[in-house]
C-alpha positions as CSV (number, residue, x, y, z in Angstrom):
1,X,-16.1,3.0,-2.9
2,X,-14.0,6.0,-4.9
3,X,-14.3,5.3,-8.8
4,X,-10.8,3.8,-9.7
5,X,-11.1,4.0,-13.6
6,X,-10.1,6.8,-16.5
7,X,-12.2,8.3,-18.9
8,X,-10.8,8.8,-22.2
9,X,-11.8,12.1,-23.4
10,X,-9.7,12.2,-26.7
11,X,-6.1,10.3,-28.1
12,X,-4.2,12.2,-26.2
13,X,-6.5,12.9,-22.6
14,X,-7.8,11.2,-19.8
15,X,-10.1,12.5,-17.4
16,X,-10.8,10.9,-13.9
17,X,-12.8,11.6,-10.4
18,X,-10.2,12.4,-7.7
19,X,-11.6,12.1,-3.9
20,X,-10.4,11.1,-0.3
21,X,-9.1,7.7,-0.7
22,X,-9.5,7.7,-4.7
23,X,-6.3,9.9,-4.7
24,X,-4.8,9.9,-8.5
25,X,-0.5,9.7,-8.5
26,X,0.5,11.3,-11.9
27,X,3.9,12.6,-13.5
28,X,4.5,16.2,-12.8
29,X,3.9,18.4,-15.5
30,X,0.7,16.1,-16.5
31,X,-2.0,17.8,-14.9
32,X,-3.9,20.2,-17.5
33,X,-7.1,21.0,-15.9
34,X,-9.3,20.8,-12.7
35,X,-12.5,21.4,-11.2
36,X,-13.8,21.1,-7.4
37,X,-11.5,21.4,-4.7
38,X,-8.3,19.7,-5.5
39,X,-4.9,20.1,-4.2
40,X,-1.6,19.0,-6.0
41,X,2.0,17.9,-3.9
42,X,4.7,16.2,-5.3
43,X,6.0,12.9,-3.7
44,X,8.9,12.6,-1.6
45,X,10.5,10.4,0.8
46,X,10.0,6.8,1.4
47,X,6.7,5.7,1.4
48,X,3.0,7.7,0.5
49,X,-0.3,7.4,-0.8
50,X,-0.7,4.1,-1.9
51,X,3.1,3.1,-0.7
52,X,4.4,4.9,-3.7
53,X,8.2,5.3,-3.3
54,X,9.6,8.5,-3.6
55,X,11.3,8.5,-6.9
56,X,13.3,11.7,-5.9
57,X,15.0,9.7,-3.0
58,X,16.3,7.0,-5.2
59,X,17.4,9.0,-8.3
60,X,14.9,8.7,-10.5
61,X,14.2,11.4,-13.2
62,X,10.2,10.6,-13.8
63,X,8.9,13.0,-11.1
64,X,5.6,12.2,-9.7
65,X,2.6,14.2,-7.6
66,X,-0.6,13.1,-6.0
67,X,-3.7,15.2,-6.4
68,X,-6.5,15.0,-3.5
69,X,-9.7,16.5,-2.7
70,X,-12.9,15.9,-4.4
71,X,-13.4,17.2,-7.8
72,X,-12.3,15.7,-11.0
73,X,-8.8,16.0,-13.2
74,X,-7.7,15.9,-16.8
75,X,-4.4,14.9,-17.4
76,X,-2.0,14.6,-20.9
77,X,1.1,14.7,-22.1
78,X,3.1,16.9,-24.7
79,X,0.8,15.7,-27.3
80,X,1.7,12.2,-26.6
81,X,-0.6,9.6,-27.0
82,X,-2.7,7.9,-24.1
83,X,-3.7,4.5,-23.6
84,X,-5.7,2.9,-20.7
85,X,-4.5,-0.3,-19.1
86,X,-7.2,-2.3,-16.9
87,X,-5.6,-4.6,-14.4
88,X,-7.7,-6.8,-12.5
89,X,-5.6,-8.3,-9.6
90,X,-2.6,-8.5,-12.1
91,X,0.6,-6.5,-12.4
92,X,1.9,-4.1,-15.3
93,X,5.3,-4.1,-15.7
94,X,6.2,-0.3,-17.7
95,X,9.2,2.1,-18.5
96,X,9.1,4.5,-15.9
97,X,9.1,7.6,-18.8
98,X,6.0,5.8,-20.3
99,X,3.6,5.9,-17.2
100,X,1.3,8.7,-17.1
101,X,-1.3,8.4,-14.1
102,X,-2.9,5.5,-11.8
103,X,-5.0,5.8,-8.8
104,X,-3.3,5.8,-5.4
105,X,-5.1,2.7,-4.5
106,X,-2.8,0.3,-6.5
107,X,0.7,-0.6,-5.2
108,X,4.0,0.3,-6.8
109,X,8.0,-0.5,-7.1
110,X,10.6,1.3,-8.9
111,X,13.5,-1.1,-9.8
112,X,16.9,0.2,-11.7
113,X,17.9,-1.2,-14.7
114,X,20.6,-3.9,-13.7
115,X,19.2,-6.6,-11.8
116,X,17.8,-8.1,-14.8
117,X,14.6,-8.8,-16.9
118,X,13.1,-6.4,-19.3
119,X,15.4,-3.6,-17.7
120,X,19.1,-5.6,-18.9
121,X,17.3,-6.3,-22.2
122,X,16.4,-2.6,-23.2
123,X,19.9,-1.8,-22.3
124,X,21.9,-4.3,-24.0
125,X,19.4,-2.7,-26.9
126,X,20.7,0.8,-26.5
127,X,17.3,1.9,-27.0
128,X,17.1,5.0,-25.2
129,X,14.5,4.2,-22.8
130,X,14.2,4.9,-19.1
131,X,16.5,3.9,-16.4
132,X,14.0,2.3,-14.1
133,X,10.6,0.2,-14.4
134,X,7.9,0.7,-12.7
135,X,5.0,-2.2,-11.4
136,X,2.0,-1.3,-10.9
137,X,-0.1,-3.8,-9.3
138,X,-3.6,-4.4,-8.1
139,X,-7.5,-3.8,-9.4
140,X,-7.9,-0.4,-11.2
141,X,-6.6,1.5,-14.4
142,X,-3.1,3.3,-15.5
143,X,-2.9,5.5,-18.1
144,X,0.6,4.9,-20.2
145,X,2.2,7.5,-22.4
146,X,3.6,6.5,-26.1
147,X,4.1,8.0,-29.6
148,X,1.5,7.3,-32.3
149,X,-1.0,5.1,-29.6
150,X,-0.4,1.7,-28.5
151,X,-1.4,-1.8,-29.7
152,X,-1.5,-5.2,-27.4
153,X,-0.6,-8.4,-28.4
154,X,-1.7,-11.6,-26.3
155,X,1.6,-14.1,-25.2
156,X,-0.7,-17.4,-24.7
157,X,2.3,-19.8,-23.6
158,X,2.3,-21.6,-26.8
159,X,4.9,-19.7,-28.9
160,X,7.2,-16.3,-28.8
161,X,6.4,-12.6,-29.5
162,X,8.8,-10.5,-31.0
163,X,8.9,-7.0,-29.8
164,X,11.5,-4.3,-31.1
165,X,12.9,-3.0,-27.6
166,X,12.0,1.1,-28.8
167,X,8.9,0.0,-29.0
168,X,7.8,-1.9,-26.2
169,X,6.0,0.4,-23.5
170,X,4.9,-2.2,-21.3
171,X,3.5,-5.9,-20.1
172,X,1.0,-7.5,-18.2
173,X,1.4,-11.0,-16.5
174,X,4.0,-13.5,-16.1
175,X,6.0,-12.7,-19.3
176,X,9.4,-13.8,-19.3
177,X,11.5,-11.1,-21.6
178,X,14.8,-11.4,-23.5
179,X,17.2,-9.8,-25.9
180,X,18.0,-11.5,-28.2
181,X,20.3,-10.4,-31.9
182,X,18.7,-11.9,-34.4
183,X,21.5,-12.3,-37.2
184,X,19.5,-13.5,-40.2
185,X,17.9,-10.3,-39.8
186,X,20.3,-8.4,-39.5
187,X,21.7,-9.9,-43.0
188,X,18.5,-8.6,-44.3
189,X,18.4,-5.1,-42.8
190,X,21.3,-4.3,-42.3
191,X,23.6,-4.6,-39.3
192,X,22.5,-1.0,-38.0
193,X,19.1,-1.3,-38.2
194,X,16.9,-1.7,-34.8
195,X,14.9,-4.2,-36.2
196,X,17.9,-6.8,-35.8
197,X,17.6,-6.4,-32.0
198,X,14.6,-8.2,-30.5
199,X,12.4,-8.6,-27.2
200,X,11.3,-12.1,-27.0
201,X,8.5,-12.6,-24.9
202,X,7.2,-15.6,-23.8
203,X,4.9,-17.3,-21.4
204,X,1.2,-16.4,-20.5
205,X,0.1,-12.3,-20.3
206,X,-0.2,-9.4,-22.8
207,X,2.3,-7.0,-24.2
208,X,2.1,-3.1,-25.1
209,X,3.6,-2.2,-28.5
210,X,3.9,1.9,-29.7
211,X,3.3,2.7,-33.6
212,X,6.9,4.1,-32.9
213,X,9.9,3.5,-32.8
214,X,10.7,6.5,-31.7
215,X,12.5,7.3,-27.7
216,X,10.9,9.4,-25.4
């Protein structure tokens, strides 16, 4: 069975075996080193490895590429920090700009920002993040972008976490997510400041948090 799982080699890079069916899908511009005999194609059309959609096709401005063979890859970011994510049988709901890598053998969706969820909240926040979320869902790893490294909160069902919407990279399980304005706050803040614009997440799963607030 290929090895599905990163290897975090420092902050900032992750380093993973690639072979034939343990393909890794990765932003373009991510890949920083190789050895063995791999080969690197960007993804197109409908469909793919691992029923990735071709974000091209449907607008979307995170461009992705597979790498195959047999050999092993190291992949990073303009210095931006790198945190693994272990699903087991569970989706990750992320910000499209935030995802780094996965292995081909989990499933993915791109939705727009519109139909609702996390996606209308970070909007109605003017926060600056990416037009589309990606889920990635199945048994394996994903390697997710973010300024100053990441934090992870547990949502247990018996109460609300709040989450400033520049924040949030991501979440795991069956959050429900809101914006909410939060006027005593902003009393307190002042009625420009981010902090009196909130994510409230509820129900049972885990959410990602940046030490940032700053966009991508």
């Amino acid at each position: 069975m290929p090895n599905s799982t990163f290897e975090q080699v420092n902050k900032k890079v992750v380093r993973t075996d690639v072979s034939p069916g343990g393909e890794v899908i990765a932003r373009r511009g991510a890949m920083l080193g190789y050895s063995g005999g791999l080969t690197f194609r960007p993804i197109s059309g409908a469909g793919g490895v691992g029923g990735m959609v071709g974000r091209a096709m449907q607008g979307e401005s995170v461009a992705m590429m597979v790498a195959e063979g047999q050999g092993n890859a190291f992949y990073g970011f303009r210095g931006l920090y790198v945190t693994l994510v272990q699903l087991a049988n569970e989706t990750l709901t992320v910000e499209a700009d935030r995802l780094l890598a996965h292995h081909a053998n989990l499933s993915t969706s791109v939705e727009m920002i519109g139909s609702g969820g996390i996606r209308q909240a970070v909007r109605g926040a003017m926060s600056g993040q990416g037009l589309f979320t990606t889920k990635v869902s199945g048994t394996g790893s994903v390697a997710l972008l973010s300024h100053g490294g990441t934090f992870e909160i547990p949502v247990d069902g018996s109460g609300m976490v709040g989450v400033d919407p520049q924040a949030y990279v991501g979440h795991v399980g069956a959050l429900q997510i809101d914006f909410k304005v939060s006027a005593g706050i902003r009393d307190v803040v002042g009625r420009g400041s981010g902090e009196a614009t909130q994510l409230h997440c509820t129900g049972h799963g885990r959410v990602y948090i940046q030490a940032s607030e700053e966009k991508f």
